[in-house]
VEXLUMBA-606884 format. One line per 8 residues: for each residue x, z, y of C-alpha. Coordinates in nm, 3 decimals, m for minus. Each point is the difference from the previous one (the first is absolute). Last residue first. Layout:
residues N
X/Z/Y | ... .
This chain:
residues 597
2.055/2.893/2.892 | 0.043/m0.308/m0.226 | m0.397/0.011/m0.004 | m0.043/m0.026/0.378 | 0.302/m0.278/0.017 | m0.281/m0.190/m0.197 | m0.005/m0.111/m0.385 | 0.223/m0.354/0.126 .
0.272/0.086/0.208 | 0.038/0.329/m0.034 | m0.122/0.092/m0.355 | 0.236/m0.348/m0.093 | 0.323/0.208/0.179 | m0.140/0.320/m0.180 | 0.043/m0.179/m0.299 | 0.333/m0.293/0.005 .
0.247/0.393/0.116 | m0.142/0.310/0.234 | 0.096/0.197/m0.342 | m0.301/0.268/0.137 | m0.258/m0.251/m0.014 | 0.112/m0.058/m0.401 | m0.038/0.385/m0.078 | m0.315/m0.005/0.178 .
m0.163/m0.286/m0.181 | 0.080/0.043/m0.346 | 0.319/m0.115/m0.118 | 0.198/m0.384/m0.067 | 0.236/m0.212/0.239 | 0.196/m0.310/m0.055 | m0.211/m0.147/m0.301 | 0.172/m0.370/m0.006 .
m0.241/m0.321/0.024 | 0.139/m0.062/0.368 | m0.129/0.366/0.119 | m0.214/0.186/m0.250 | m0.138/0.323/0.123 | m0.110/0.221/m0.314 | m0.276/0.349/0.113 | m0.029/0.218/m0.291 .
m0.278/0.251/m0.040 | m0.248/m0.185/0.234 | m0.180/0.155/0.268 | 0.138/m0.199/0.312 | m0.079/m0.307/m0.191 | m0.339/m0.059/0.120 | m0.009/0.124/0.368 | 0.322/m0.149/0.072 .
m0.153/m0.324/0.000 | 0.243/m0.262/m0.111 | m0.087/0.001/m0.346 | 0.093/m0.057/m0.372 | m0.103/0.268/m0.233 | 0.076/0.028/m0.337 | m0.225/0.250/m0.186 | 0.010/0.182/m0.371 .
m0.373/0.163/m0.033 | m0.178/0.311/0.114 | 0.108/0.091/0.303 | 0.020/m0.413/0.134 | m0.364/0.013/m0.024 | m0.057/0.320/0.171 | 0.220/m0.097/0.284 | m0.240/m0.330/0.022 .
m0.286/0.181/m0.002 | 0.102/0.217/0.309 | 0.131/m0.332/0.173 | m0.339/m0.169/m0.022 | m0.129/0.098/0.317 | 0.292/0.055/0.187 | 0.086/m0.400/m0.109 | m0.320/m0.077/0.148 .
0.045/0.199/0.343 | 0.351/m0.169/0.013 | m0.120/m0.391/m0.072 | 0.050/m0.144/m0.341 | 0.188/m0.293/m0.016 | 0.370/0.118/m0.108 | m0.152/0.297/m0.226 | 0.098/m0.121/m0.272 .
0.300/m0.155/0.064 | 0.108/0.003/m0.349 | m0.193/0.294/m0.171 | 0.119/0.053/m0.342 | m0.190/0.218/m0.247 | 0.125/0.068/m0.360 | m0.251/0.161/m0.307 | m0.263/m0.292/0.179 .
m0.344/0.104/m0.023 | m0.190/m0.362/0.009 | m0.255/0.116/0.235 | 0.308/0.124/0.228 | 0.150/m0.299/0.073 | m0.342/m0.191/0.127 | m0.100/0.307/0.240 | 0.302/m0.052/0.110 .
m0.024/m0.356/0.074 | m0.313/m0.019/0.122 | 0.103/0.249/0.230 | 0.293/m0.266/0.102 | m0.318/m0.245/0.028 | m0.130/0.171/0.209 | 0.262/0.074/0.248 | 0.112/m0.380/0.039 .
m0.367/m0.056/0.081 | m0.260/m0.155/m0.221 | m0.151/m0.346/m0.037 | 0.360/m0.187/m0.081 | 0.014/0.202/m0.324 | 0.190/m0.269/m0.153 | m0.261/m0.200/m0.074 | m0.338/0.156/0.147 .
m0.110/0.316/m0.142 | m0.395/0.077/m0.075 | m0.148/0.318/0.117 | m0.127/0.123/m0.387 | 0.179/0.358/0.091 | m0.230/0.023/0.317 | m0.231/m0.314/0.045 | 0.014/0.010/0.380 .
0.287/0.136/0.041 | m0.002/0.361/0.152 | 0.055/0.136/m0.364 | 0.296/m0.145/m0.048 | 0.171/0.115/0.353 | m0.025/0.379/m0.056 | 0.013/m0.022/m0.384 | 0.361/m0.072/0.063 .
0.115/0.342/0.033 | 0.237/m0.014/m0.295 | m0.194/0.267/m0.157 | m0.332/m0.167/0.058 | 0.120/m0.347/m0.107 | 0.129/0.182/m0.311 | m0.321/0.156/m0.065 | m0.221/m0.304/0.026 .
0.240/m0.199/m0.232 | m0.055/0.275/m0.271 | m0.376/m0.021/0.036 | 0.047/m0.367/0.000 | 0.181/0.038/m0.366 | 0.359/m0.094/m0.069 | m0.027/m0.154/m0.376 | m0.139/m0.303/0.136 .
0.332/m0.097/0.153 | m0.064/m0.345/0.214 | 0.271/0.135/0.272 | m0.194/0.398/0.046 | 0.050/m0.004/0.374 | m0.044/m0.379/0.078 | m0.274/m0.029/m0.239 | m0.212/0.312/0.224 .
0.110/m0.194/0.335 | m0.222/m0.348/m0.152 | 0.189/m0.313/m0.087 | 0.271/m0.213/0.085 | 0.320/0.196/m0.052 | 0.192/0.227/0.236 | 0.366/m0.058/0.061 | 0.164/0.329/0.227 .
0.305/m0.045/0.168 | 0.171/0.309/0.058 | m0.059/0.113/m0.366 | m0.150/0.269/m0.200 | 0.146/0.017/m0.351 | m0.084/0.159/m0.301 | 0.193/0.059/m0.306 | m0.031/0.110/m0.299 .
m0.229/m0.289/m0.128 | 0.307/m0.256/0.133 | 0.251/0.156/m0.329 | m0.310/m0.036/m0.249 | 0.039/m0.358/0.100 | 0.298/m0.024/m0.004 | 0.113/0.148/m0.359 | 0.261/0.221/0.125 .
0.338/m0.065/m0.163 | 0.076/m0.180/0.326 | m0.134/0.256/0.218 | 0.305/0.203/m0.158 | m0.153/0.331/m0.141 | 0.064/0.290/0.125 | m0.297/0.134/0.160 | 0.001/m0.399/0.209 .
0.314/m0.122/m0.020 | 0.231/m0.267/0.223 | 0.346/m0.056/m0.081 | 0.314/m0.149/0.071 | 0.109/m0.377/0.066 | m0.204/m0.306/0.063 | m0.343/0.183/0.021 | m0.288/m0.176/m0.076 .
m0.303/m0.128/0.197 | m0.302/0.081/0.040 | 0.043/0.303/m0.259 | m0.232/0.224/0.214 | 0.281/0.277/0.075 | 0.213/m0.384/0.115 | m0.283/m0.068/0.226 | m0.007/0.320/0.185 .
0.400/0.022/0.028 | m0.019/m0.349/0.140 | m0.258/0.179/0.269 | 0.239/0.203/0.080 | 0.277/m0.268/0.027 | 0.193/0.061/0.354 | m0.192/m0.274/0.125 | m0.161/0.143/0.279 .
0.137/0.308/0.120 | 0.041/0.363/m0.226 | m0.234/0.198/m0.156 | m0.104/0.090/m0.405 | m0.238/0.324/m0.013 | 0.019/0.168/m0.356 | m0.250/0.220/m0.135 | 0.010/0.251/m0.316 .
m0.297/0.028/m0.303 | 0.312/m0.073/m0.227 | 0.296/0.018/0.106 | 0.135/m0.377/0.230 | 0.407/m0.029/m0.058 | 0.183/m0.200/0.229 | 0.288/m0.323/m0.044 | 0.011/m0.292/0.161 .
0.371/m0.192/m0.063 | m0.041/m0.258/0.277 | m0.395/m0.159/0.049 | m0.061/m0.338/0.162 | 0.333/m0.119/m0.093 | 0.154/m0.309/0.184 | 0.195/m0.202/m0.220 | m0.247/m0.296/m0.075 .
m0.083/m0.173/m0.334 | m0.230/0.264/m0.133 | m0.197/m0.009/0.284 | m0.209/0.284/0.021 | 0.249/0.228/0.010 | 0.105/0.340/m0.215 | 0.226/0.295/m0.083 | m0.109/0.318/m0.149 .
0.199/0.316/m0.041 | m0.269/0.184/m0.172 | m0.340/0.036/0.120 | m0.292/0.241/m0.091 | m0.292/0.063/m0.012 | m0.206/0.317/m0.185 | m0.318/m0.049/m0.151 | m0.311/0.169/0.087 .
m0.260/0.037/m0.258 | 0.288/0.100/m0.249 | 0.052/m0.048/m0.337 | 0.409/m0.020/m0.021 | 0.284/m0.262/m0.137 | m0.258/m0.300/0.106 | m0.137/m0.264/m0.265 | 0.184/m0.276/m0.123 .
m0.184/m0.322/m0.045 | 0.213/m0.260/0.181 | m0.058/m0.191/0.350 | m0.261/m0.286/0.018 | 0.299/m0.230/0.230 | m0.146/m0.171/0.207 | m0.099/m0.379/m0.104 | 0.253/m0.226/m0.045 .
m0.084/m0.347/0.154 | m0.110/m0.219/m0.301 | m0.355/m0.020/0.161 | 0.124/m0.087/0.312 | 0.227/m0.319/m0.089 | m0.305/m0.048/m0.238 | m0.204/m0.073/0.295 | 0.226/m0.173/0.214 .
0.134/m0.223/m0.329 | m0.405/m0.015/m0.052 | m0.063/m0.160/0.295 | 0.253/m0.256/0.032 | m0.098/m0.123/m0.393 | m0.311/0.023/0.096 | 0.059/m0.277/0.239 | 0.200/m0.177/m0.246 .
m0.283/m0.028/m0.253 | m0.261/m0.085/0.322 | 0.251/m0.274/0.056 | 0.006/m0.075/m0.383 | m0.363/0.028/m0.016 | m0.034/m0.293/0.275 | 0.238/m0.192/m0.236 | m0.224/0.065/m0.269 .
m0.319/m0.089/0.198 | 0.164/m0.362/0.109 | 0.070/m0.008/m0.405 | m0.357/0.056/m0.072 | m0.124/m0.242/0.249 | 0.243/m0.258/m0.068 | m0.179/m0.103/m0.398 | m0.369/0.072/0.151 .
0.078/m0.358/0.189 | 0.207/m0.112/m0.307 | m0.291/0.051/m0.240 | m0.286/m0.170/0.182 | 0.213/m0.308/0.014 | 0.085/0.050/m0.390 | m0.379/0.061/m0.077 | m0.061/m0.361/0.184 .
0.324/m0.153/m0.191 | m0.121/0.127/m0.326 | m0.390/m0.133/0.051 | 0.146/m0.365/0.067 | 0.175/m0.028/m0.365 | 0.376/0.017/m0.049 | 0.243/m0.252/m0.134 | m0.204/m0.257/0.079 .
0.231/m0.208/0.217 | m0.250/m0.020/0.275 | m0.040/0.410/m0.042 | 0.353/0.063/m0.037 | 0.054/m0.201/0.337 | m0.276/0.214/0.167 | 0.209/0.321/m0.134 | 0.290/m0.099/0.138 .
m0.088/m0.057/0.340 | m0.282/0.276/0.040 | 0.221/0.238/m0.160 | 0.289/m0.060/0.251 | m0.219/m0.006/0.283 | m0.143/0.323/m0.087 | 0.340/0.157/m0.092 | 0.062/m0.128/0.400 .
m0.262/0.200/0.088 | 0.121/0.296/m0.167 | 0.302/m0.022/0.222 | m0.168/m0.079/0.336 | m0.196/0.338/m0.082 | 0.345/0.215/m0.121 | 0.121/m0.138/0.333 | m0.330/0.108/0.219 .
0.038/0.326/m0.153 | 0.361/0.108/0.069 | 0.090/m0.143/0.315 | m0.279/0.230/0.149 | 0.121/0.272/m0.267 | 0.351/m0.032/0.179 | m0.127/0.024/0.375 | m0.268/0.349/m0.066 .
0.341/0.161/m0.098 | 0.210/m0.086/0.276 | m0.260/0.070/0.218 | m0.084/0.369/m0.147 | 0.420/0.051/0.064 | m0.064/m0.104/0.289 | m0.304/0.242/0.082 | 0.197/0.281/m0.095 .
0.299/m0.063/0.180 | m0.213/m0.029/0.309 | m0.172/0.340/m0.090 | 0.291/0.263/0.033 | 0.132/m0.139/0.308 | m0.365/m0.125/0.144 | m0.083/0.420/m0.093 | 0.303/0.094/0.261 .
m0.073/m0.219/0.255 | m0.368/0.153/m0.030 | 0.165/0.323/m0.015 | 0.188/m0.014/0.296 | m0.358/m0.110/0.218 | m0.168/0.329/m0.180 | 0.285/0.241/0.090 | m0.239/0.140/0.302 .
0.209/0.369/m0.098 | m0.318/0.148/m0.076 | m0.187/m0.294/m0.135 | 0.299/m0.036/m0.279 | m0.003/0.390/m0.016 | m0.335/0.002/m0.085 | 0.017/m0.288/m0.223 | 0.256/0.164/m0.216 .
m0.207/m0.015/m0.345 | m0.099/m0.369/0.118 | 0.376/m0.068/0.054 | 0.152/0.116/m0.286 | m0.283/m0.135/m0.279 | 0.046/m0.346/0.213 | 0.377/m0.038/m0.047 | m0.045/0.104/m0.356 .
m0.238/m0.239/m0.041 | 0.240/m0.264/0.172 | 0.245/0.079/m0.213 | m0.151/0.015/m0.344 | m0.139/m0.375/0.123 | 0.360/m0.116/0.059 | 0.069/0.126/m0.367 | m0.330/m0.221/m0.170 .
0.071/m0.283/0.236 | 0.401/m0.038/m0.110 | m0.116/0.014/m0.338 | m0.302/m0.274/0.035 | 0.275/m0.252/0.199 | 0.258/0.044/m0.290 | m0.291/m0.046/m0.235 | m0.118/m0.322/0.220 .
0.358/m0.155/m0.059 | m0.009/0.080/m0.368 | m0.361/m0.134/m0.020 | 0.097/m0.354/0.172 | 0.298/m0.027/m0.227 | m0.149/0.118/m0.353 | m0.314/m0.205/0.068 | 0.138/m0.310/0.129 .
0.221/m0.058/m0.307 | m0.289/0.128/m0.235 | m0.220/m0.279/0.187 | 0.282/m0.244/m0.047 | 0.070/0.048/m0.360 | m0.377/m0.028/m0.077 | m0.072/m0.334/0.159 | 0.117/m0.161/m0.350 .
m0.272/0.227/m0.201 | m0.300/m0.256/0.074 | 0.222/m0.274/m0.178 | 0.040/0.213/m0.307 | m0.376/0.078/m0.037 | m0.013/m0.396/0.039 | 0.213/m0.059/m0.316 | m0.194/0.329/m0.159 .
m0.328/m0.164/m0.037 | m0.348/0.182/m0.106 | 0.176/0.308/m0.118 | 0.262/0.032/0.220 | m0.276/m0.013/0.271 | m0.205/0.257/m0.151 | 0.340/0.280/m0.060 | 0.145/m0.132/0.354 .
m0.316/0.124/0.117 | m0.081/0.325/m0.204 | 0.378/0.133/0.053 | m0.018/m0.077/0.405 | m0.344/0.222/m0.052 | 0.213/0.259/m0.168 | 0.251/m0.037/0.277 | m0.161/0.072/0.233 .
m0.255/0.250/m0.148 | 0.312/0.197/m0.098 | 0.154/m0.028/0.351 | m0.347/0.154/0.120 | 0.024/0.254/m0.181 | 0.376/0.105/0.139 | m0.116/m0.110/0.355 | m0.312/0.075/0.124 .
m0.123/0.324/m0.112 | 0.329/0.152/m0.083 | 0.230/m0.154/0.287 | m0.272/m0.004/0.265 | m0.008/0.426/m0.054 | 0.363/m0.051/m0.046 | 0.015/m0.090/0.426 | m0.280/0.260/0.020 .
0.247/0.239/m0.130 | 0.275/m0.146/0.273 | m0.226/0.053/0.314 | m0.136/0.309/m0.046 | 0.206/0.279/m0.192 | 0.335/m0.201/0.093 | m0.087/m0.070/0.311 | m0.100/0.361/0.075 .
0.349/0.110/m0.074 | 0.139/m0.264/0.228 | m0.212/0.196/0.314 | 0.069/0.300/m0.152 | 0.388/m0.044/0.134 | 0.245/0.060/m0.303 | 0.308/0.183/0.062 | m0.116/0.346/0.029 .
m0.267/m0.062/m0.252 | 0.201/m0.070/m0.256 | 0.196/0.335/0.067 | m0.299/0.192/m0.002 | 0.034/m0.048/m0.363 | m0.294/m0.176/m0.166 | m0.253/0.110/m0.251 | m0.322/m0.020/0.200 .
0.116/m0.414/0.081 | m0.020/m0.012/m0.419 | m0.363/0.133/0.021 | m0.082/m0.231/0.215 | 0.210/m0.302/m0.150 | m0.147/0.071/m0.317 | m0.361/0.068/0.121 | 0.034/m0.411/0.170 .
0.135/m0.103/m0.287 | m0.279/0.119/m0.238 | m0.311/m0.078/0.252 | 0.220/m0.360/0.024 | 0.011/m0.054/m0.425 | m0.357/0.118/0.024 | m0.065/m0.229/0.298 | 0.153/m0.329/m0.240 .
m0.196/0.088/m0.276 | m0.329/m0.036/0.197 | 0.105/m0.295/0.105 | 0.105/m0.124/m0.349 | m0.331/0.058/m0.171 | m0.243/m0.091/0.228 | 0.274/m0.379/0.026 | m0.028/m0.039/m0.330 .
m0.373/0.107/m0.062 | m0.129/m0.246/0.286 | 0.275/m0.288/m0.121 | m0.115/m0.007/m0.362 | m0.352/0.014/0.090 | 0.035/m0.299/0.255 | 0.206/m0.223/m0.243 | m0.233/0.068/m0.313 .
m0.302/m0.133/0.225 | 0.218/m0.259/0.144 | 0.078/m0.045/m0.410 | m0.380/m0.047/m0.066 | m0.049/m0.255/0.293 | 0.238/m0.245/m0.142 | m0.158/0.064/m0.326 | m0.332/m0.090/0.092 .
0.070/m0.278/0.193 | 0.223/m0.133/m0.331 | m0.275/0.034/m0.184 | m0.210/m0.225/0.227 | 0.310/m0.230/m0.049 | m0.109/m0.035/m0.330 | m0.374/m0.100/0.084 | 0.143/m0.249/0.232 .
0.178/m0.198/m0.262 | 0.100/m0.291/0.255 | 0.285/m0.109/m0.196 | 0.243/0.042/0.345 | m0.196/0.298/0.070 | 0.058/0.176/m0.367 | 0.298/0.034/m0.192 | 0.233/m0.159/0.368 .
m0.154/0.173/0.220 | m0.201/0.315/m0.139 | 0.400/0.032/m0.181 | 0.153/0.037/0.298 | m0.228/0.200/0.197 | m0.038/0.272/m0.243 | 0.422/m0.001/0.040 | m0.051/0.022/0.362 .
m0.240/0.304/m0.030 | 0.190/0.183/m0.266 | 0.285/0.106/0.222 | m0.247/0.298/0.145 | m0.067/0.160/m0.342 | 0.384/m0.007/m0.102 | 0.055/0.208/0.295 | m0.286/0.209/m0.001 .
0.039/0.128/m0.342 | 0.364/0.045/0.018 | m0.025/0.210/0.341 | m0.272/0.201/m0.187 | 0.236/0.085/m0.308 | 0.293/0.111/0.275 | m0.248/0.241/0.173 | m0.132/0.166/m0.299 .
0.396/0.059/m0.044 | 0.032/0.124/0.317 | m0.288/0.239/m0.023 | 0.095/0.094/m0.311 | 0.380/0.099/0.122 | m0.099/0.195/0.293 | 0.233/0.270/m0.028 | 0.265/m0.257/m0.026 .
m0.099/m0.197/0.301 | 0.304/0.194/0.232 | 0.264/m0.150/m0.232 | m0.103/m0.359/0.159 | 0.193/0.161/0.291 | 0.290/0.162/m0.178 | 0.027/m0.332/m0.204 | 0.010/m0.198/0.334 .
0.254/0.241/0.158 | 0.239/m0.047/m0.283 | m0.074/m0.375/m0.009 | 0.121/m0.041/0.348 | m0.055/m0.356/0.118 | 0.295/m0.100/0.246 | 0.073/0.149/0.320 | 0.098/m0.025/0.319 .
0.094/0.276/0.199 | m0.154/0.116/0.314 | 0.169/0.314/0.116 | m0.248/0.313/0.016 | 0.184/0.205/m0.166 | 0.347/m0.051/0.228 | m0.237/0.029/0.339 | m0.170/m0.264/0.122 .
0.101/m0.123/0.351 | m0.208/0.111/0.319 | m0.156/m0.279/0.098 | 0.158/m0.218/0.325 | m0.215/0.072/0.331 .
């Protein structure tokens, strides 16, 4: 099976260095600036304290063995050891220092993009499996995890130890410091190649792996219906399709860094050679002494290790790069908007609704309206019933009174005040919504209810389960209101967890109730049971009610039926039964042709 192709924003595009995203990621360290700097003064001190060894050895040769002073070259023992001593310190507060810098600067990205991801329209979320999302929150952080604690300090100790040894070997003889540097050219040629192909292959992994995770996230949630509908051989083929790509683009990765490393270690190799040859004729000419050529053999071996690590930093450089154009890609999407301070025309516990001419679709791009010039009026302490077939938009009405999403054209206000102008938050504390599909929370049923709030006390909880009638069920579990709740709810029944709900909607005393689908999973002799405190509800606050029971909208002051996004029919129940028109047709065919009469 071919892969599925990526999508325009997930094309692979090749890319140089991007300074802008490297000063927005080394931007991240600023509230850590001591740390980093203690960090910097460390990587100095261990640097220069590891170079000194060949140097010591340079002048115990040729000051000291070859003269056969034994006593000096005692103190050379001793001083050789003392900067291995200096070495180790250095290194054990460098790298204490900069690891735990590095999961402050992650604890602080990882809250960002939380809190950021709390922010979000629903639109974002609409077009962006959670399978991608989670990438970005797992995958790429831990990418710039590697980034701070191995790759921007260690860069410095790179090249602060390439600094200490071209700085000792200049000083004891910079002709053959310049022939070590001739190899140079060709490991930076190598480097930028090899790396730029590997990047390529390291970008392409990184979006291939967002698609396989969201391929698994799907599938796992769905496993019931996969083992229902015996889909498991299709979605093997299916996984190879999403997975194959994967793994090749893993191959061509893994290929480039196996050219990579054995080239950069034929290279330095050759700078052996190279010293060895000219610096043994320097030594029978006598234009160096024995000791420089042994410190300069020790040199060039420790002088390709650093640059092998820098080019292994630049990978882990690009890499980052990768992750943090995903991440930052995210972080720079625009957030909802936080809505304005005004404050509504009236005090009232119940404010009014209403809707004036508005137009609207999801996809801005497309023609086809979800909603066509909507227009009603909601009093105060009144209910409304919305009906009509799937997709007609009554839920769209839901999510625009919510400020989900934003109308294109017309009006939405909430006691006359455009939701807007609402501040949003305060705007979402007036209203409560019970929903058809119910998401619970990992926890206990008592959390679930009051959502974390410790201002909602468990008496309080207690009395809403009771009203609600879900004390029934709670307090046969085993450990009652502590009972805990697996993810999702998956350890109660549809009807539970709707009472859940409720009971969940009503501890936060909403000013404006809406009940979409309520009532859609609770069986008849439940919904009897809590229909009584559900009319008493809805009689003392502003309610939208979106049903196909009869039973639950047959009550309300103003019945709407929206056909194609249009309002084609609006009354209360008997006065729209006795039009015989969109209504009585729905009583008919879907309330009952009991209740149509």
């Amino acid at each position: 099976m071919s892969p599925a192709p990526l999508s325009r924003e997930e094309e692979i595009q090749e890319r140089p260095f991007n300074l802008r995203l490297a000063v927005r990621l080394v931007a991240c360290l600023g509230p850590y600036k001591l740390r980093v700097a203690a960090a910097l003064v460390l990587i100095v001190a261990a640097a220069a304290s590891s170079q000194l060894g060949p140097w010591l050895t340079q002048i115990g040769v040729d000051d000291y063995m070859l003269k056969g002073d034994l006593e000096g070259l005692y103190v050379i023992v001793a001083l050789y050891f003392g900067s291995l001593a200096v070495q180790y310190a250095a290194q054990y507060g460098q790298t204490r220092v900069t690891e735990m810098t590095g999961q402050l600067v992650m604890r602080d990205l990882r809250r960002r993009i939380f809190v950021h991801l709390q922010r979000l329209p629903m639109r974002y979320f609409d077009r962006t499996p959670i399978g991608r999302t989670m990438t970005r929150t797992t995958n790429d952080v831990e990418a710039l995890n590697e980034f701070f604690t191995e790759g921007v300090v260690s860069v410095f100790i790179d090249l602060a130890t390439l600094a200490a040894i071209l700085g000792f070997m200049a000083y004891m003889d910079l002709r053959l410091t310049l022939v070590s540097c001739i190899v140079i050219p060709v490991v930076a040629a190598a480097t930028f190649y090899l790396q730029g192909k590997a990047m390529g292959a390291y970008r392409e992994l990184r979006l291939r792996l967002a698609r396989l995770n969201s391929y698994l996230q799907e599938n796992i949630t769905g496993m019931e219906v996969v083992q229902l509908f015996n889909r498991q051989r299709r979605n093997r083929r299916d996984f190879d399709g999403e997975h194959l790509p994967y793994r090749r683009a893993e191959d061509r990765e893994i290929l480039y860094y196996a050219i990579f490393f054995p080239f950069t270690e034929w290279v330095s190799t050759v700078g052996t050679a190279l010293i060895l040859w000219y610096g043994t004729g320097s030594v029978l000419q006598e234009r160096i002494e024995p000791g420089v050529l042994v410190a300069f053999l020790q040199y060039i071996r420790r002088f390709f290790r650093p640059i092998m690590d820098i080019s292994d930093r630049y990978a882990l450089l690009q890499s980052a790069m990768a992750s943090s154009e995903r991440i930052f890609l995210l972080l720079d999407t625009r957030p909802e908007p936080a809505g304005g301070g005004g404050l509504p025309k009236a005090e009232a516990d119940t404010p009014a609704i209403e809707f004036e001419s508005v137009r609207f679709k999801y996809d801005e791009g497309s023609e086809d309206w979800i909603l066509r010039d909507v227009s009603f009026a909601v009093p105060a302490g009144h209910s409304l019933a919305l009906v009509g077939a799937t997709g007609s938009g009554k839920t769209t009405v839901v999510n625009l009174l919510c400020r989900f999403y934003d109308v294109q054209e017309g009006a939405v206000r909430v006691d006359g005040l455009d939701v807007r102008e609402w501040e949003v938050n305060a705007l979402r504390r007036r209203i409560g919504i019970v929903q058809q599909d119910v998401f619970l929370f990992s926890g206990d049923i008592e959390s679930n209810i009051r959502l974390g709030d410790g201002a909602i006390p468990p008496e309080r909880v207690r009395r809403i389960a009771r009203y609600v009638k879900a004390d029934a069920f709670i307090e046969r579990l085993p450990r009652g209101y502590g009972q805990p709740v697996a993810e999702g709810g998956s350890s109660l029944s549809a009807g539970q967890r709707q009472l859940l709900s409720f009971a969940r909607c009503l501890a936060f005393d909403p000013a404006i109730l809406v009940l979409d689908e309520a009532t859609s999973s609770i069986d008849t002799e439940t919904e009897q049971l809590i229909q009584e405190g559900v009319e008493r509800l809805m009689h003392d606050r502003t309610s939208v009610v979106i049903a196909h029971r009869l039973s639950t909208i047959r009550s309300a002051d103003q019945i709407l039926v929206l056909h194609r996004g249009q309002v084609r029919e609006r009354g209360r129940h008997e006065e729209l039964l006795a039009r015989n028109g969109i209504y009585a047709r729905l009583c008919r065919l879907d309330y009952g042709r009991a209740a149509a009469g």
